[in-house]
gemmi code that builds the backbone of each chain (N, CA, C; Angstrom):
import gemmi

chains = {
    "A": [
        ("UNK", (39.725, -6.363, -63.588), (38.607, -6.698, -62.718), (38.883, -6.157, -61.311)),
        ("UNK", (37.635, -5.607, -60.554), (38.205, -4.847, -59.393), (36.851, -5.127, -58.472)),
        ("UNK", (37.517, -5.794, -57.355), (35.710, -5.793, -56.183), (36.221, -4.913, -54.971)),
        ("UNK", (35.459, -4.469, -54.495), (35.799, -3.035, -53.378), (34.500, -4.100, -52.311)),
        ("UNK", (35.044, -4.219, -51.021), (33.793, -4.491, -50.121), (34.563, -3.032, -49.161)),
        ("UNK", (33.537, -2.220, -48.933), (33.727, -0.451, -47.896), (32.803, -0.034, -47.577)),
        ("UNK", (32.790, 0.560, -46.243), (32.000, 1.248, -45.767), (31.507, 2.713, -46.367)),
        ("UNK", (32.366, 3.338, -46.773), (32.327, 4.846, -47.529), (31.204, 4.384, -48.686)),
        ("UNK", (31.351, 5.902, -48.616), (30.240, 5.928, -49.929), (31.033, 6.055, -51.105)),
        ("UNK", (30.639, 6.102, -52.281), (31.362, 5.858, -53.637), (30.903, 6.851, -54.261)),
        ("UNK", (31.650, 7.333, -55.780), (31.376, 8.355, -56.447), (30.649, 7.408, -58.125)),
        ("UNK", (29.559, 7.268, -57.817), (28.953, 6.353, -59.242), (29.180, 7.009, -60.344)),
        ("UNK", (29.249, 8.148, -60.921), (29.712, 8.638, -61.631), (30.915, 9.113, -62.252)),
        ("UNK", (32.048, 8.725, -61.044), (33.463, 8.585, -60.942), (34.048, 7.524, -61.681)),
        ("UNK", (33.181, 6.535, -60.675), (33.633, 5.141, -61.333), (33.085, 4.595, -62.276)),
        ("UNK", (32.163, 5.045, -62.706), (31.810, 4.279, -63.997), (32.214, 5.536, -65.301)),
        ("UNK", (33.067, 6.484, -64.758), (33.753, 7.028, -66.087), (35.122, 6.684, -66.090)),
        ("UNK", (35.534, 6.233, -65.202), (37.222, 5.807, -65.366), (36.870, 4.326, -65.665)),
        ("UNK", (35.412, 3.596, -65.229), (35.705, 2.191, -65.746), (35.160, 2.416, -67.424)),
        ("UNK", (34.822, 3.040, -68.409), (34.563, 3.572, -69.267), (35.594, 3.567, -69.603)),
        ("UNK", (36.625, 4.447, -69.646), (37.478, 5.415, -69.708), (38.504, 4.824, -71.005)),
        ("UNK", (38.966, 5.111, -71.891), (40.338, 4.442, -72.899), (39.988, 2.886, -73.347)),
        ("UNK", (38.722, 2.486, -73.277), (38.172, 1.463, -73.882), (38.587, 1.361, -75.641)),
        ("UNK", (39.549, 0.484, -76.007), (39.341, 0.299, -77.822), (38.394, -0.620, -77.838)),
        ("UNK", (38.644, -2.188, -77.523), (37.892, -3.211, -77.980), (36.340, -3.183, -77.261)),
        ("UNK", (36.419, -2.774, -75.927), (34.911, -2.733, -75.544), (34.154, -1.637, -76.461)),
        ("UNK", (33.079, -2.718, -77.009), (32.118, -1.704, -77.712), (30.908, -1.234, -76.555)),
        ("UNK", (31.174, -1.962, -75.691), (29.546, -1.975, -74.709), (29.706, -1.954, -73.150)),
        ("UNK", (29.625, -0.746, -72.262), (29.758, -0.486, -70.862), (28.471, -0.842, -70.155)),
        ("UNK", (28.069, -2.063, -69.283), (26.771, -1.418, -68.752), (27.097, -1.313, -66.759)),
        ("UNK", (26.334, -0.536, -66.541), (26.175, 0.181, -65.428), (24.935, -0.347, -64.678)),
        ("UNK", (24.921, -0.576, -63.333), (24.605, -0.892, -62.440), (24.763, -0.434, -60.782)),
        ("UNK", (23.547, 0.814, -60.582), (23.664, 0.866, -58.927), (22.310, 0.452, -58.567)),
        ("UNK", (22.271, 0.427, -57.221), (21.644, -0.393, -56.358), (21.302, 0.883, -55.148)),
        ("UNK", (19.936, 1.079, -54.765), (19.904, 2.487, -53.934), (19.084, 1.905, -52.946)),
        ("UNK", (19.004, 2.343, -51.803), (18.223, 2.456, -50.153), (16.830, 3.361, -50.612)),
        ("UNK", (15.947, 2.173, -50.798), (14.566, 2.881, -51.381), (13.848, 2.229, -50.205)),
        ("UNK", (12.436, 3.644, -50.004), (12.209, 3.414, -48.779), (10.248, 3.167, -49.587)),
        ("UNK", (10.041, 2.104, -49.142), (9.207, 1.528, -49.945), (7.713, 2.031, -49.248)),
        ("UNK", (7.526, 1.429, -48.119), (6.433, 2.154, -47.409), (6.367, 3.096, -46.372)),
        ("UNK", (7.173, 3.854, -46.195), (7.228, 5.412, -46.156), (7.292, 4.800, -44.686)),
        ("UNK", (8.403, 4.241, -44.127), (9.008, 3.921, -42.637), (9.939, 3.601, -42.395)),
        ("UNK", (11.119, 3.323, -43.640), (12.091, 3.642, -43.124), (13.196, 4.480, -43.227)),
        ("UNK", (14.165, 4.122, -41.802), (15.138, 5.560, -41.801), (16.083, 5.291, -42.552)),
        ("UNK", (16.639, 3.859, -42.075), (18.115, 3.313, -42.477), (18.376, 2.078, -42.951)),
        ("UNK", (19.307, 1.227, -43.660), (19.345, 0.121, -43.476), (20.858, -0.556, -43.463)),
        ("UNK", (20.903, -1.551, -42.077), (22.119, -1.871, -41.896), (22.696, -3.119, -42.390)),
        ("UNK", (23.799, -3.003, -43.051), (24.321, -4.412, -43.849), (25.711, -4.855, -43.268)),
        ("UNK", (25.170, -6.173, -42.874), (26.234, -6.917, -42.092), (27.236, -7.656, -43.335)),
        ("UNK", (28.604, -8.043, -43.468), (29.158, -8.879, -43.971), (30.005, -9.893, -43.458)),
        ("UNK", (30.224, -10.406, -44.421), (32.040, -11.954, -43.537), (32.650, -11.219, -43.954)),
        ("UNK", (33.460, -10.592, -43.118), (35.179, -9.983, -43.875), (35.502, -11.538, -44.100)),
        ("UNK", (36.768, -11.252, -45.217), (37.485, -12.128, -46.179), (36.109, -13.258, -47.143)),
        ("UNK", (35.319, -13.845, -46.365), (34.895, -14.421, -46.935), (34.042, -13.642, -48.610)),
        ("UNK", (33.440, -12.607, -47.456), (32.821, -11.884, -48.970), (33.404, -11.064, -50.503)),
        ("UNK", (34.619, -10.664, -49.624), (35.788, -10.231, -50.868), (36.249, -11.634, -51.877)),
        ("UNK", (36.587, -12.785, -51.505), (36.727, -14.486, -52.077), (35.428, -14.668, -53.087)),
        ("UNK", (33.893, -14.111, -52.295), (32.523, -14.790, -52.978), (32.797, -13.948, -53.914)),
        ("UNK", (33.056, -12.194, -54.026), (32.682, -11.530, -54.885), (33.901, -11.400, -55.891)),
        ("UNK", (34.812, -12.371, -55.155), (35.866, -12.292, -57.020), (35.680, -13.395, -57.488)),
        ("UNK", (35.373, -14.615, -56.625), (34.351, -15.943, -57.446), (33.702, -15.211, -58.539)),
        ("UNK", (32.650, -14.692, -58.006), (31.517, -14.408, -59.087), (31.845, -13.506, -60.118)),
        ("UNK", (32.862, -12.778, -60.101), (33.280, -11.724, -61.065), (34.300, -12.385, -61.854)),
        ("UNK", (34.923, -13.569, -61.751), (36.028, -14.267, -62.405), (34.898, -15.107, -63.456)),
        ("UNK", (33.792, -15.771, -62.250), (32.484, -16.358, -63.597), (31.960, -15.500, -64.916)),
        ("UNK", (31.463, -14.475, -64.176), (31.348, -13.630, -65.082), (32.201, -13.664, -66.561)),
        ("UNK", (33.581, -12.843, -66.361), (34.260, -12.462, -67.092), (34.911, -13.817, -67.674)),
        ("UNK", (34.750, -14.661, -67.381), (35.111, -15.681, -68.023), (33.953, -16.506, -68.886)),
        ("UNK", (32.835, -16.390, -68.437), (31.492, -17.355, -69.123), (31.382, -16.019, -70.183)),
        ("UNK", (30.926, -14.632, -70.241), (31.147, -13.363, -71.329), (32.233, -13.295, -71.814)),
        ("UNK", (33.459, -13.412, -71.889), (34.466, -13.030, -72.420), (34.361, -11.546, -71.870)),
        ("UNK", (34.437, -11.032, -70.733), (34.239, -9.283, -70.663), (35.671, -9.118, -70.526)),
        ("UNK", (36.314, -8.058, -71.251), (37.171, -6.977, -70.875), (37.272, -6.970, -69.748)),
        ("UNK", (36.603, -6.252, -69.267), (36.542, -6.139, -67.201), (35.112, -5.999, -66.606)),
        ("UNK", (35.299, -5.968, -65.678), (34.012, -6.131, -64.754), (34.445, -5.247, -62.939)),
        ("UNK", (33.518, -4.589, -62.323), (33.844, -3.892, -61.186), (32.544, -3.987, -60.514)),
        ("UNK", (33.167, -4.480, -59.152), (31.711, -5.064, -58.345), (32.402, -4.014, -57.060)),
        ("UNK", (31.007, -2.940, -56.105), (31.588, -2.314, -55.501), (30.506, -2.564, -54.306)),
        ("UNK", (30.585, -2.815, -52.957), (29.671, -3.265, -52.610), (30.072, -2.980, -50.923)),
        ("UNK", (29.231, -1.855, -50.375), (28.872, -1.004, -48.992), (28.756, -2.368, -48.089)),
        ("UNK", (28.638, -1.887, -47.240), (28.500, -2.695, -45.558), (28.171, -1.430, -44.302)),
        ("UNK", (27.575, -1.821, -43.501), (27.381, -0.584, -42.403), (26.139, 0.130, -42.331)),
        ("UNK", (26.045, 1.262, -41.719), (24.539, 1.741, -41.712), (24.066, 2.659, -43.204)),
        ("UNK", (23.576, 2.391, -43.602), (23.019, 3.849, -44.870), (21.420, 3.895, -44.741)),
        ("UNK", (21.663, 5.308, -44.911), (20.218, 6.150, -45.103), (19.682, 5.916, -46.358)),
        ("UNK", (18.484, 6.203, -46.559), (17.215, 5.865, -47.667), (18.268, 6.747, -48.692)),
        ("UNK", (18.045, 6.462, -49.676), (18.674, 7.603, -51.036), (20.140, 7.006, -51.554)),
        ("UNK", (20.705, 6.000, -50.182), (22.317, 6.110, -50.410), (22.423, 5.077, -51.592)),
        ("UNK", (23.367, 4.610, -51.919), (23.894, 3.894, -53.135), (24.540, 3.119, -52.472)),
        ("UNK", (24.391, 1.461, -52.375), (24.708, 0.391, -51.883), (25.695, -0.318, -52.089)),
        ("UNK", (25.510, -0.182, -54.011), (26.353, -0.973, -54.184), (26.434, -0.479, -55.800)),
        ("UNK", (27.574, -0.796, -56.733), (27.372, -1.147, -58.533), (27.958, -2.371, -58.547)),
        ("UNK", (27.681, -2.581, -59.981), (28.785, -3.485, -60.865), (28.509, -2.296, -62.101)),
        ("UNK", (29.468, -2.822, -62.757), (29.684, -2.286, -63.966), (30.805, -3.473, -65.135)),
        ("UNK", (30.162, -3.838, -66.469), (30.741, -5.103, -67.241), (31.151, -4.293, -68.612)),
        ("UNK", (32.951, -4.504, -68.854), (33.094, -4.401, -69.878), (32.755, -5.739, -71.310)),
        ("UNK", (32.029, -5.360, -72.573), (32.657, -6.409, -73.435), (32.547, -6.013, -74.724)),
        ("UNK", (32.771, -6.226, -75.327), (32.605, -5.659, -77.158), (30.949, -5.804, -77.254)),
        ("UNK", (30.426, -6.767, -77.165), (29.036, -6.681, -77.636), (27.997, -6.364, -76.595)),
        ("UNK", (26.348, -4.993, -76.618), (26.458, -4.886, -75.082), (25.438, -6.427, -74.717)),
        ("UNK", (24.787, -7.309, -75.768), (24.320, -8.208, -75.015), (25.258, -8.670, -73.988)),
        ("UNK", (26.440, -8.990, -74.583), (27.162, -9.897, -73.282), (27.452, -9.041, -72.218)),
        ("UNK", (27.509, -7.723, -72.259), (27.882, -7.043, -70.750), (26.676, -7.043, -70.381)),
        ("UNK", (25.070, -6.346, -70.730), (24.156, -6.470, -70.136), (23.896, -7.980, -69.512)),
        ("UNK", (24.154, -9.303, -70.102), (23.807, -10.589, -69.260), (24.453, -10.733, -68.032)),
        ("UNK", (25.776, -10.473, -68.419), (26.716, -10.664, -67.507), (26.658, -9.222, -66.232)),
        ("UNK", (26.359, -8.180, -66.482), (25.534, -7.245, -65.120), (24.128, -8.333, -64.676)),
        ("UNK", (23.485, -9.011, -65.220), (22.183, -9.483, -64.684), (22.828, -10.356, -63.945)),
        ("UNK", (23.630, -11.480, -64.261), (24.327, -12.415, -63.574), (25.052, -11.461, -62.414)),
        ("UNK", (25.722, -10.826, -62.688), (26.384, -10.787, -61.292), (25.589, -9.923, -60.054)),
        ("UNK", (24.325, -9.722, -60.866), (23.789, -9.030, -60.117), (22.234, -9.933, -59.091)),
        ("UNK", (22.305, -10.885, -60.027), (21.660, -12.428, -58.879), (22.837, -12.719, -58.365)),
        ("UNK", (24.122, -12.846, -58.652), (24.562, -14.073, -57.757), (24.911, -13.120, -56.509)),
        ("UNK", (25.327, -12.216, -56.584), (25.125, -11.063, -55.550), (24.133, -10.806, -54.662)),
        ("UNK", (22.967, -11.253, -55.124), (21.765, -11.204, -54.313), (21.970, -12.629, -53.581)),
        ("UNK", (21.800, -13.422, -53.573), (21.976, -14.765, -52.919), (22.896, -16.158, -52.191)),
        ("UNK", (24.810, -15.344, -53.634), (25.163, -15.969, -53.072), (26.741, -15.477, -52.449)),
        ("UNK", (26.379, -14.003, -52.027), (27.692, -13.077, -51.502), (27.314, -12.814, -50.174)),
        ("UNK", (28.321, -13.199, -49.274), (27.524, -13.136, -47.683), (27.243, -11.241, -47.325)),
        ("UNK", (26.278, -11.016, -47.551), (25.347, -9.444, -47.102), (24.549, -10.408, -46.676)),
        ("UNK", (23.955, -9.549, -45.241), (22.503, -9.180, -44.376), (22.179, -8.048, -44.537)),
        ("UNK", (20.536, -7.831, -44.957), (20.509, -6.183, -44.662), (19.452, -6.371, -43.313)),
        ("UNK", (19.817, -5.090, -42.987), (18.412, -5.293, -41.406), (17.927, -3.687, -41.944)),
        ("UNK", (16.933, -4.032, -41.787), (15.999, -2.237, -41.794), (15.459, -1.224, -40.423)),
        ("UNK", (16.166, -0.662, -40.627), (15.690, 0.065, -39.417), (14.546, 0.856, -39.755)),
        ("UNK", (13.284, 0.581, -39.449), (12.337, 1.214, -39.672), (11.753, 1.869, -38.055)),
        ("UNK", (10.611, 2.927, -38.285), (10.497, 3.303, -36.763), (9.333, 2.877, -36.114)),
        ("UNK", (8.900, 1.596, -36.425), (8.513, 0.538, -35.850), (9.906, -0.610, -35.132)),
        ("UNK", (11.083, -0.303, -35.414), (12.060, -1.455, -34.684), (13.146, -1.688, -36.198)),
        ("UNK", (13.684, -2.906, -35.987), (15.003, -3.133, -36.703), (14.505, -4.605, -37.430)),
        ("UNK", (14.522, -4.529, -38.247), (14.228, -6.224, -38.735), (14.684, -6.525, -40.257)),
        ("UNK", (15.582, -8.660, -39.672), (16.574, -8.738, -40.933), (15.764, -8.664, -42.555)),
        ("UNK", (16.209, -8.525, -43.239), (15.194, -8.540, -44.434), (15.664, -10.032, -44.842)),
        ("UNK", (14.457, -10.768, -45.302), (14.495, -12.068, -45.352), (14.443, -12.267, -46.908)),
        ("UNK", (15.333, -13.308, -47.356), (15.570, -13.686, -48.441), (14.680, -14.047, -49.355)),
        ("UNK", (13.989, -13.623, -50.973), (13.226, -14.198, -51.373), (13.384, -15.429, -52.338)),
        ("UNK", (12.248, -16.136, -52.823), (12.268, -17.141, -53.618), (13.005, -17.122, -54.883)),
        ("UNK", (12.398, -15.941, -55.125), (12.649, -15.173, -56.787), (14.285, -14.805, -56.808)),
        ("UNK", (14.660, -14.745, -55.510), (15.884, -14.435, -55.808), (17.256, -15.444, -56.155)),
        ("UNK", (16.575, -16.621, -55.601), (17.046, -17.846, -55.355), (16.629, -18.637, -57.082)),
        ("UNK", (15.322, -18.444, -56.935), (15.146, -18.881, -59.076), (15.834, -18.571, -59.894)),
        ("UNK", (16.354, -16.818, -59.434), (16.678, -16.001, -60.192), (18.439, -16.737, -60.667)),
        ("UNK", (18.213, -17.694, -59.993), (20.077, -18.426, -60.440), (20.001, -19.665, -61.587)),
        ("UNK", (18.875, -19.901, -61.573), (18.129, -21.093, -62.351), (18.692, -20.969, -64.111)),
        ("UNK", (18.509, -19.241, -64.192), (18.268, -18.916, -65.560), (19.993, -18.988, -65.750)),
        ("UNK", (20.708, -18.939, -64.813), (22.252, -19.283, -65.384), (23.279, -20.267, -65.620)),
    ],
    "B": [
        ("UNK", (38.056, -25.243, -33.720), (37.472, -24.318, -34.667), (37.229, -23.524, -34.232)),
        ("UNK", (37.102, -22.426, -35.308), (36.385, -21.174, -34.756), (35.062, -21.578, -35.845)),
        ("UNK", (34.283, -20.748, -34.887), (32.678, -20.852, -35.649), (31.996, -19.830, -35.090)),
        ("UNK", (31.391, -19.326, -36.399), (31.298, -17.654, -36.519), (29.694, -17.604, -36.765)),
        ("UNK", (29.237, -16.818, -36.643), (27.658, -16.621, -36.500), (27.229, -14.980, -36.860)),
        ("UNK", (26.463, -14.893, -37.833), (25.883, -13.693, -38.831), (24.271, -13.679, -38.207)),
        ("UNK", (24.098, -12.399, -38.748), (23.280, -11.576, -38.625), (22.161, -12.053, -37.196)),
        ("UNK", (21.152, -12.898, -37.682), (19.887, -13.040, -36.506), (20.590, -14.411, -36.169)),
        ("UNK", (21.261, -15.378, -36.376), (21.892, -16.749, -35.823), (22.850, -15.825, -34.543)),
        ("UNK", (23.514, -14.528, -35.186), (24.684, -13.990, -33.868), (23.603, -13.281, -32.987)),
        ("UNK", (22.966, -12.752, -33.209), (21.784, -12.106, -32.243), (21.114, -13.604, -31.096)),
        ("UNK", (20.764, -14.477, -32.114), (20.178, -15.524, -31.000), (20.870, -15.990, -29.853)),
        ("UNK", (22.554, -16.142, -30.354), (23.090, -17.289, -29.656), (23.979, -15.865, -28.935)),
        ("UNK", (23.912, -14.870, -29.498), (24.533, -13.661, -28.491), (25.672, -13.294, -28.755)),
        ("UNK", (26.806, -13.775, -29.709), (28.113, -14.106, -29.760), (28.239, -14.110, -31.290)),
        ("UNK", (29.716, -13.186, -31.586), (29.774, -13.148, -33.204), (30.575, -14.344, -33.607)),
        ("UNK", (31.558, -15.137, -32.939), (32.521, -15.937, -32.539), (32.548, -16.543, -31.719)),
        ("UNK", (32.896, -17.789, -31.601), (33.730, -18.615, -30.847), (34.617, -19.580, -30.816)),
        ("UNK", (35.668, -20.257, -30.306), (36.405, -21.366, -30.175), (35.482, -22.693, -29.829)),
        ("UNK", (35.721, -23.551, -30.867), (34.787, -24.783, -30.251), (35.614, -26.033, -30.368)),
        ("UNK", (35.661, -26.814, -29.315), (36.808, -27.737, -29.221), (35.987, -29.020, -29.959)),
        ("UNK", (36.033, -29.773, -30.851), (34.775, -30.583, -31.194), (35.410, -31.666, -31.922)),
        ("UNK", (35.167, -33.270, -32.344), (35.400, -34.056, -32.912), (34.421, -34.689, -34.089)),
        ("UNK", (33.350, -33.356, -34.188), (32.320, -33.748, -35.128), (32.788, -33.966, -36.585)),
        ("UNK", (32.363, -34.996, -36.867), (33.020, -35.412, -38.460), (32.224, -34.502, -39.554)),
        ("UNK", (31.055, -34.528, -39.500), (30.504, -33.318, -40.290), (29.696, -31.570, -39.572)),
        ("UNK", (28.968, -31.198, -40.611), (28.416, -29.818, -40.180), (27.127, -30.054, -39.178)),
        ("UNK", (26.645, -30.928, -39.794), (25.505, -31.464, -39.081), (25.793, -31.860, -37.666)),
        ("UNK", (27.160, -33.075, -37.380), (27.287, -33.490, -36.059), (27.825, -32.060, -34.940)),
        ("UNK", (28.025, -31.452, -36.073), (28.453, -29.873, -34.890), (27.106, -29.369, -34.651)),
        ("UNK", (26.453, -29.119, -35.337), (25.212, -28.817, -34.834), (24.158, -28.943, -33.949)),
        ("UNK", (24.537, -30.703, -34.082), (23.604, -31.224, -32.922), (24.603, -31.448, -31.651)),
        ("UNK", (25.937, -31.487, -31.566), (26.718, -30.691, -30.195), (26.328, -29.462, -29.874)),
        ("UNK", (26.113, -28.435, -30.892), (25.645, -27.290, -30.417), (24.728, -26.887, -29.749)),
        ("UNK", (23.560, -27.201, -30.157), (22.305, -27.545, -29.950), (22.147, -27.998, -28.555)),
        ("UNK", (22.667, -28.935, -28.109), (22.564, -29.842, -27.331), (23.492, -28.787, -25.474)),
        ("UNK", (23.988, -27.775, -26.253), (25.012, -26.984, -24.998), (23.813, -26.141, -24.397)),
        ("UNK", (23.133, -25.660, -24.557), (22.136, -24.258, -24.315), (21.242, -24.047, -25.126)),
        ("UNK", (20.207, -23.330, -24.672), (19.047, -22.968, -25.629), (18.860, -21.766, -26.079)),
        ("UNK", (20.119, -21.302, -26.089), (20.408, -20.101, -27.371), (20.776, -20.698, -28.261)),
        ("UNK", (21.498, -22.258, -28.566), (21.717, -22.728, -29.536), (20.445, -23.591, -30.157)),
        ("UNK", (19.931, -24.004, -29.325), (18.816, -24.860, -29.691), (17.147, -23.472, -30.879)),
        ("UNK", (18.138, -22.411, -30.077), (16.852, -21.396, -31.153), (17.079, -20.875, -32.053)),
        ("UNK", (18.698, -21.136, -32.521), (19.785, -20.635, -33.338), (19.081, -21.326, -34.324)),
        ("UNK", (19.697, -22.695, -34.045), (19.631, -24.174, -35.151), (18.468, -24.907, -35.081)),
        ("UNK", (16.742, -24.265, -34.797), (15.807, -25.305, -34.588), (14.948, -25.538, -36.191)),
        ("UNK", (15.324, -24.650, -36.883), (15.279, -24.960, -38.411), (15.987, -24.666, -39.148)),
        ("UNK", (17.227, -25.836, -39.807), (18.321, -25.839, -40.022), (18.255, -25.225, -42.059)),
        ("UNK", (16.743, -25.549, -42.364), (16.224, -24.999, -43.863), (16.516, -23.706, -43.684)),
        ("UNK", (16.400, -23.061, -42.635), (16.574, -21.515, -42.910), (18.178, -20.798, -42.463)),
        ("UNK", (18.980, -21.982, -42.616), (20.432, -21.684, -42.520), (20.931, -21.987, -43.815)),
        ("UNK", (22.217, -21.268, -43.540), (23.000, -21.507, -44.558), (24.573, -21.419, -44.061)),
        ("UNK", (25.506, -22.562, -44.278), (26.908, -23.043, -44.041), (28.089, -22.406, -44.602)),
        ("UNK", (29.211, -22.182, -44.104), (30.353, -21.959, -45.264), (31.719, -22.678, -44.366)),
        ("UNK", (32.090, -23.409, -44.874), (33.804, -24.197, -44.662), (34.536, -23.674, -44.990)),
        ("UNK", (35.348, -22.868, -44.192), (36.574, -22.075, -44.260), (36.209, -21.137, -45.541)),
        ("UNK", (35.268, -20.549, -45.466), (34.796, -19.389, -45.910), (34.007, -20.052, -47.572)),
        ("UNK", (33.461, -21.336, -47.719), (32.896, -21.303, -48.718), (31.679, -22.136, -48.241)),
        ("UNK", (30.787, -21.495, -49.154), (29.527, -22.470, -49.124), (29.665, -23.385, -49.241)),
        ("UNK", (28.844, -24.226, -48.637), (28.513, -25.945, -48.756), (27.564, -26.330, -48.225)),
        ("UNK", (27.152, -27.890, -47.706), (25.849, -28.417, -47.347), (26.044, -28.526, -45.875)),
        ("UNK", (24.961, -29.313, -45.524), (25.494, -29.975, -43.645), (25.960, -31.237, -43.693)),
        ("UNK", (26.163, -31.321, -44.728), (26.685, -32.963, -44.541), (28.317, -32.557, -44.825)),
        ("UNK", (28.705, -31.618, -45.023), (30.278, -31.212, -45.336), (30.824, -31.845, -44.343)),
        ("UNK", (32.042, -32.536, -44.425), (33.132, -33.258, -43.349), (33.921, -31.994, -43.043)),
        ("UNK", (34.243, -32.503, -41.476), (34.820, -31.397, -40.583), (36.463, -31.379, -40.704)),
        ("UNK", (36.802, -32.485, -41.085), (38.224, -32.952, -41.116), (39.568, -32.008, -41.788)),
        ("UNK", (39.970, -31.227, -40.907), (40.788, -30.435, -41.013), (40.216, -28.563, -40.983)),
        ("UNK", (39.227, -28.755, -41.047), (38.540, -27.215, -41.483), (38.973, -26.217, -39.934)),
        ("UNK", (39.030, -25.083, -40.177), (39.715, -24.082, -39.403), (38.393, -23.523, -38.896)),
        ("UNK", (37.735, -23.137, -39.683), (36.351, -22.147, -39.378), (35.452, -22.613, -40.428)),
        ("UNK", (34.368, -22.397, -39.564), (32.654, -22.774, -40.029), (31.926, -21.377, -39.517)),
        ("UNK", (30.840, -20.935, -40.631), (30.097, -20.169, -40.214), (29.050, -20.299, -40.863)),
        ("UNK", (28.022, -19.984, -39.416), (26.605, -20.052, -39.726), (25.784, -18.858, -40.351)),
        ("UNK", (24.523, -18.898, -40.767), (24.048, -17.687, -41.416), (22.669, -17.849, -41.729)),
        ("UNK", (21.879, -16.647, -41.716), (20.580, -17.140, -42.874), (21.164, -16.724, -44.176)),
        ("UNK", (19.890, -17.302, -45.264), (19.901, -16.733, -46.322), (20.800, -15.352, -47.028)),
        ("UNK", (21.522, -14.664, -47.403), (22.030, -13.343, -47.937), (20.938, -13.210, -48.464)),
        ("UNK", (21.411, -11.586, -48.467), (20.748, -10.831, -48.701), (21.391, -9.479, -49.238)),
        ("UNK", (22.581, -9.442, -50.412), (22.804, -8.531, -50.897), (22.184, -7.785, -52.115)),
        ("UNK", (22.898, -7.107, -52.723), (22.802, -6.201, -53.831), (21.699, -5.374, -53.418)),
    ],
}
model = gemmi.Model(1)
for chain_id, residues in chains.items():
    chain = gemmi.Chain(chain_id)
    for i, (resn, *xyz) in enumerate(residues, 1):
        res = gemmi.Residue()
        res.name, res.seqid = resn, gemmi.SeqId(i, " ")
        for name, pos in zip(("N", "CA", "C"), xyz):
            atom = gemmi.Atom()
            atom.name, atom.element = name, gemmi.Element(name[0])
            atom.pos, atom.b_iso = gemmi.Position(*pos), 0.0
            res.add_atom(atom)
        chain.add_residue(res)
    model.add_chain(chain)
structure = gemmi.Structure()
structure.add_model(model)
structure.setup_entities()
């Protein structure tokens, strides 16, 4: 199991072939990125604040749940901070387990509790001004189903 | 304590950090000390529904007891992945 909180950008195709990579018992890899989509054609950038220490602690919480409620092989949560441009790649997970229902649940899970309960802010810099993006409902339900 | 302040809570009150000398037994009684210093705090904390707490780096409520805790930090909602 491996959580990365970095500013750099990542190679998604890197890492999800070495987390692939010499698998016997995993029958099932699933993959997960997360991209800077610019929805109504205004913005430039968007900046993501974190808690050092605290958020590296939330995001091996949630990756220890994971791999322990699935039984996964492994699991890799990789997750940006800082300014990125529209197009960039934010963040993955990626869940090993023999069967892919349980890696696909277990990417959905870690991919709510990530939304709601891993300390990220994003702020958008659009060229109307800078503003935090505010948390939704759905994202907060979205924990209900676990 | 130190008590730390994210995203639009550190924008309000101006400050990512601070030292706070305090005898508040819970999250709540720090709050309303806070509150009560300036009205960057009072615009920080004037709806406490749209915060969210962590005790020495974990979530919890406002009713969390202060008793022994090192650092508290305030926040809205996250907003990752």
């Amino acid at each position: 199991m491996r959580v990365a909180v970095q500013d750099a950008a990542f190679d998604f195709g890197a890492e999800a072939a070495a987390f692939a990579e010499g698998r016997a018992v995993s029958g099932a890899v699933v993959t997960f990125t997360g991209i800077v989509r610019d929805v109504d054609g205004g913005l430039q950038a968007m900046e993501i604040e974190h808690y050092p220490g605290m958020t590296e602690s939330a995001l091996t919480d949630i990756a220890s749940e994971a791999v322990t409620r699935w039984s996964l092989e492994d699991a890799l949560v990789i997750h940006r901070h800082g300014r990125l441009e529209v197009g960039e790649m934010i963040m993955m997970v990626a869940t090993a387990a023999r069967h892919r229902k349980d890696a696909f649940e277990a990417a959905e899970f870690l991919m709510d509790y990530l939304k709601s309960r891993a300390p990220f802010w994003k702020r958008e810099i659009t060229t109307d001004g800078a503003e935090w993006v505010a948390a939704r409902d759905e994202d907060e339900d979205a924990l209900t189903r676990w | 304590m130190d008590v730390l302040y994210f995203a639009w809570v550190r924008e309000r009150i101006g400050i990512p950090r601070e030292a706070v000398d305090t005898q508040a037994a819970t999250v709540m009684d720090l709050v309303d000390e806070l509150r009560g210093k300036e009205e960057r705090y009072e615009a920080a904390f004037a709806d406490i529904s749209a915060l969210r707490v962590a005790v020495d780096q974990q979530l919890t409520d406002f009713d969390a007891p202060l008793s022994g805790v090192r650092e508290v930090a305030f926040f809205p909602p996250m907003t990752g992945g």
